[in-house]
C-alpha positions in Angstrom: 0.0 0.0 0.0 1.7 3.9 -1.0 2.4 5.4 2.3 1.0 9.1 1.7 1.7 12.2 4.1 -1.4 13.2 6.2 -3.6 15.6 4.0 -6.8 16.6 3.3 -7.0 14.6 0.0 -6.2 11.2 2.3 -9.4 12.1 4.3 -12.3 9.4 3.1 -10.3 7.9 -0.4 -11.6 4.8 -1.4 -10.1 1.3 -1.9 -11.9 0.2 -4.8 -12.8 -3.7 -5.8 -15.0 -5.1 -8.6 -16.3 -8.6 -8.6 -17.5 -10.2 -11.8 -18.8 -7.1 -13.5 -19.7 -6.9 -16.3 -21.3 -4.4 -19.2 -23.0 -5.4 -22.4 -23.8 -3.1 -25.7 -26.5 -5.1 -27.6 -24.4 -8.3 -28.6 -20.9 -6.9 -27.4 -19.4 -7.5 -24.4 -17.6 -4.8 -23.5 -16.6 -5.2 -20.0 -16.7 -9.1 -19.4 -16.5 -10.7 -15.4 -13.7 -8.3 -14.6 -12.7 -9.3 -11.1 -9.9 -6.9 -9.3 -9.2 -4.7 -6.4 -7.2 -1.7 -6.8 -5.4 -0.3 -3.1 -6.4 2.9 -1.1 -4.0 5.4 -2.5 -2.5 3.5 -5.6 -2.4 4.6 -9.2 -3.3 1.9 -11.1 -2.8 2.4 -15.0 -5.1 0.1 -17.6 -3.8 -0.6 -21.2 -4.5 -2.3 -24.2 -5.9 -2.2 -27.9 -8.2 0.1 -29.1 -11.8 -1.4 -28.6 -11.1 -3.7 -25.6 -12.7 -2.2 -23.2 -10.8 0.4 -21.1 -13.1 3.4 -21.2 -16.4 1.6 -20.1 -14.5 0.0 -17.4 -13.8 3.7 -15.9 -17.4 5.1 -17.0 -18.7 2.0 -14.8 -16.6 3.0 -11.9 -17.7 6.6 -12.3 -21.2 5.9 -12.3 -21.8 7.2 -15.6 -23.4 3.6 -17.0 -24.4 1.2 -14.8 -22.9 -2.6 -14.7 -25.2 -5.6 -16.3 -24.0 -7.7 -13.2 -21.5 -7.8 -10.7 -20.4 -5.3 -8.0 -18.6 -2.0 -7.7 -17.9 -1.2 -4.0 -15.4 1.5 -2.6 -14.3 0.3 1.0 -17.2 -1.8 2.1 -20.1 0.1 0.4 -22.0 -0.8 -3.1 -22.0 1.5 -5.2 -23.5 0.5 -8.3 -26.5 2.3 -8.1 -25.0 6.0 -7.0 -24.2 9.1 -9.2 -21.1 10.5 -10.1 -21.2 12.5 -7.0 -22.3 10.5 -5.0 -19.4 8.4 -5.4 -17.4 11.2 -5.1 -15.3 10.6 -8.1 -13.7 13.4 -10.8 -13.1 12.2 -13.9 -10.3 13.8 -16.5 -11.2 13.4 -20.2 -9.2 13.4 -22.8 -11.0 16.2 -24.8 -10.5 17.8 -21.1 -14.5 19.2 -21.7 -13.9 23.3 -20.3 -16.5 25.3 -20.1 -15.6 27.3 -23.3 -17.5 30.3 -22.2 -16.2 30.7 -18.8 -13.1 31.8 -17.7 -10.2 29.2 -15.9 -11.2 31.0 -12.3 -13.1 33.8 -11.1 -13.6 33.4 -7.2 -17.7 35.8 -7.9 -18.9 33.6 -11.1 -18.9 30.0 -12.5 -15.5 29.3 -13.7 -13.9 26.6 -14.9 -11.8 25.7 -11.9 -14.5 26.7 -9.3 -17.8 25.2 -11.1 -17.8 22.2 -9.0 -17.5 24.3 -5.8 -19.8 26.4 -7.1 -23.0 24.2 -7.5 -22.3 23.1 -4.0 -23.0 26.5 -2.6 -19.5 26.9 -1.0 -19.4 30.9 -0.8 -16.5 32.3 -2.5 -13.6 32.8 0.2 -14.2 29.5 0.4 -14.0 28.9 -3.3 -10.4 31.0 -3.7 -9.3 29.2 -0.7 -9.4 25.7 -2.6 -8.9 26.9 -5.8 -5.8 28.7 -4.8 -4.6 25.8 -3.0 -4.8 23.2 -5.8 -3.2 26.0 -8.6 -0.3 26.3 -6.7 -0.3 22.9 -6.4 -0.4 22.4 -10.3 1.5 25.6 -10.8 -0.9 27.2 -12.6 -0.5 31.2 -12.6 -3.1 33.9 -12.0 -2.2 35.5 -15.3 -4.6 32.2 -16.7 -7.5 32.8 -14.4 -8.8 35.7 -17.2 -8.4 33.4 -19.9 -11.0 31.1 -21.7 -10.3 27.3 -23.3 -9.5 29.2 -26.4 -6.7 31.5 -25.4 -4.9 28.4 -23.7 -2.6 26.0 -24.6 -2.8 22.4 -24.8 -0.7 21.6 -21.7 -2.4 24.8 -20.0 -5.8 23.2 -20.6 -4.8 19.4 -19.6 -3.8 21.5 -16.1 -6.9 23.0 -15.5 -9.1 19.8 -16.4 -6.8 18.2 -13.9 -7.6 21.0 -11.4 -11.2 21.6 -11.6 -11.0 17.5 -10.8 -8.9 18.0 -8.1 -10.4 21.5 -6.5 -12.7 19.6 -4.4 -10.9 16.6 -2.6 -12.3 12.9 -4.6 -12.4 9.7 -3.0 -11.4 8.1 -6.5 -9.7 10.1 -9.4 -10.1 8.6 -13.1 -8.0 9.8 -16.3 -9.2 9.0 -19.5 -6.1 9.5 -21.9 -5.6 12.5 -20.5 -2.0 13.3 -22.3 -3.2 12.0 -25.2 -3.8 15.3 -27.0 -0.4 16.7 -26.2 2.4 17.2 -28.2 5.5 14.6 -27.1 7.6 17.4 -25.6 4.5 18.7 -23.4 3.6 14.8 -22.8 6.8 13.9 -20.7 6.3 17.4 -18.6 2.9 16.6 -18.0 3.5 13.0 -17.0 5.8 14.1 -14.2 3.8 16.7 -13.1 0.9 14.3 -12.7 3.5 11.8 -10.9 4.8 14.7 -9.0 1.0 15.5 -7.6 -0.1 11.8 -7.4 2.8 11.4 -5.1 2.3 14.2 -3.0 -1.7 14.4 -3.1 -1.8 10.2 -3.3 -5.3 10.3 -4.4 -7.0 6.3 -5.2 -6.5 6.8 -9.3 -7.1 4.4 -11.7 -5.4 5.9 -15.2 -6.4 4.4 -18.8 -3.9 5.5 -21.6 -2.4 3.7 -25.0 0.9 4.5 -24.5 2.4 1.9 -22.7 5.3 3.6 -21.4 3.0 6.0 -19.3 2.1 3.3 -17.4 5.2 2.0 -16.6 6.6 5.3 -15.8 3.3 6.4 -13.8 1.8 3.1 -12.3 1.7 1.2 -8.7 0.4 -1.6 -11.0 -0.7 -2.3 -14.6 -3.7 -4.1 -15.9 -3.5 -5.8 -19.7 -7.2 -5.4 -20.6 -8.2 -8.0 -23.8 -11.5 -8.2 -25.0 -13.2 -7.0 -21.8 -11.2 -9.2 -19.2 -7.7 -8.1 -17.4 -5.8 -10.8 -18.9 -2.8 -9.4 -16.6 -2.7 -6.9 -13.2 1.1 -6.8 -12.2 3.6 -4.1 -10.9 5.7 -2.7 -14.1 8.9 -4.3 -13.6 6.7 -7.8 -13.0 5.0 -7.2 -16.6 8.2 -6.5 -18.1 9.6 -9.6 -16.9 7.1 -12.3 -16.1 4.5 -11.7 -19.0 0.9 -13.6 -18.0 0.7 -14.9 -21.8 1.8 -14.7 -25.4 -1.0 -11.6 -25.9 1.0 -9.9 -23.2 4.3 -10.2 -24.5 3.1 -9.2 -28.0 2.0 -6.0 -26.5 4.9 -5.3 -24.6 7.4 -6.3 -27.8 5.1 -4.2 -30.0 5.6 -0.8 -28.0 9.1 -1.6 -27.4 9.6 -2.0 -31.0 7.6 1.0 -31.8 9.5 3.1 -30.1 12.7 1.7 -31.3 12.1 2.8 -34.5 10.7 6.0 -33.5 13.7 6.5 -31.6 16.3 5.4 -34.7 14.2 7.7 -37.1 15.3 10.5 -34.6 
């Protein structure tokens, strides 16, 4: 289990288990008897091909579909049948879906950053007092909070999507190919920035992306998703070295070889 300083994000975070769950589209299986339990605290990364299933497995832990069968629970409590908020969880998209109209933070007016405070009521001292915390945090300047989506950068907007998540404390954080939009360069600053905050915040994530060097740079653990089943949960070094099956040593030998090349057309 990650040993994370005392905190106000380590207040009520969820360990989170599934048990045979399972989600169906019409004839397709997309999320078939996943069993698994992912550690208070832990960022647990999911990969593999396009079409087997990652996404719905977060949108079922967020409570944005509901499972066929099987059982969601954070700690000891089902959750299958509660809302997003309810579950307290934030979810970071890969589009990063800002508010276009409204500015990254104004502490009087829905913002970006302080929208989920503000349809909570909080008054707005309260408001700048967590949004100013969790900027600082990502190292996002005041000379943004005036801006819209459109006068930001890629990089700037991935930070704010990852702060409005973050502005009020989650039991459970999920990323959705969230540094999938940015340009190399800006990817390998944004993945140590989001390593940098998971290891100071150490809030329960669970973090889907293609690129399978993310998650062994980012990840407590890894999960090899096939066809709607984890075919293999292990630590990164394990996965490197002990693969499950032949499907997981293709798609380990696949990136490495990808990026091989990418690396000798450099």
């Amino acid at each position: 289990m990650r040993l994370v300083r005392a905190h106000a994000y380590t207040h009520g975070m969820a360990e989170i288990a599934v048990d045979g769950l399972t989600k169906r589209f019409g004839t397709v299986v997309a999320v078939d008897h996943v069993t698994a339990a992912i550690s208070w605290g832990e960022l647990f990364a999911i990969v593999g091909p396009t079409g087997c299933g990652k996404t719905t497995f977060l949108r079922l832990i967020a409570g944005l579909i509901h499972p066929d069968s099987g059982e969601i629970r954070f700690d000891d409590e089902v959750v299958n049948r509660l809302s997003p908020a309810e579950r307290r969880v934030r979810m970071v998209f890969q589009d990063f879906a800002l508010y276009p109209h409204l500015k990254v933070f104004d502490a009087r007016r829905y913002s970006n950053l302080g929208f989920p405070l503000k349809l909570r009521r909080m008054p707005a001292p309260r408001v700048k007092e967590l949004v100013e915390s969790i900027t600082r945090r990502l190292r996002i300047g005041h000379n943004l909070f005036a801006r819209r989506p459109g006068e930001l950068s890629a990089g700037q907007k991935q930070k704010v999507a990852v702060g409005r998540a973050l502005a009020l404390p989650p039991r459970v954080l999920l990323m959705d190919e969230p540094l999938a939009n940015l340009d190399p360069q800006s990817r390998l600053a944004a993945r140590a920035e989001v390593k940098r905050l998971h290891n100071e915040l150490g809030v329960t994530t669970i973090y889907v992306t293609h690129d399978l060097g993310e998650a062994f740079s980012l990840a407590d653990r890894i999960a090899v998703m096939r066809d709607g089943q984890f075919v293999q949960i292990a630590a990164p070094r394990e996965l490197q070295r002990n693969p499950a099956n032949e499907f997981v040593a293709e798609f380990i030998r696949s990136f490495q070889e990808l990026n091989r090349g990418l690396l000798e057309d450099r």
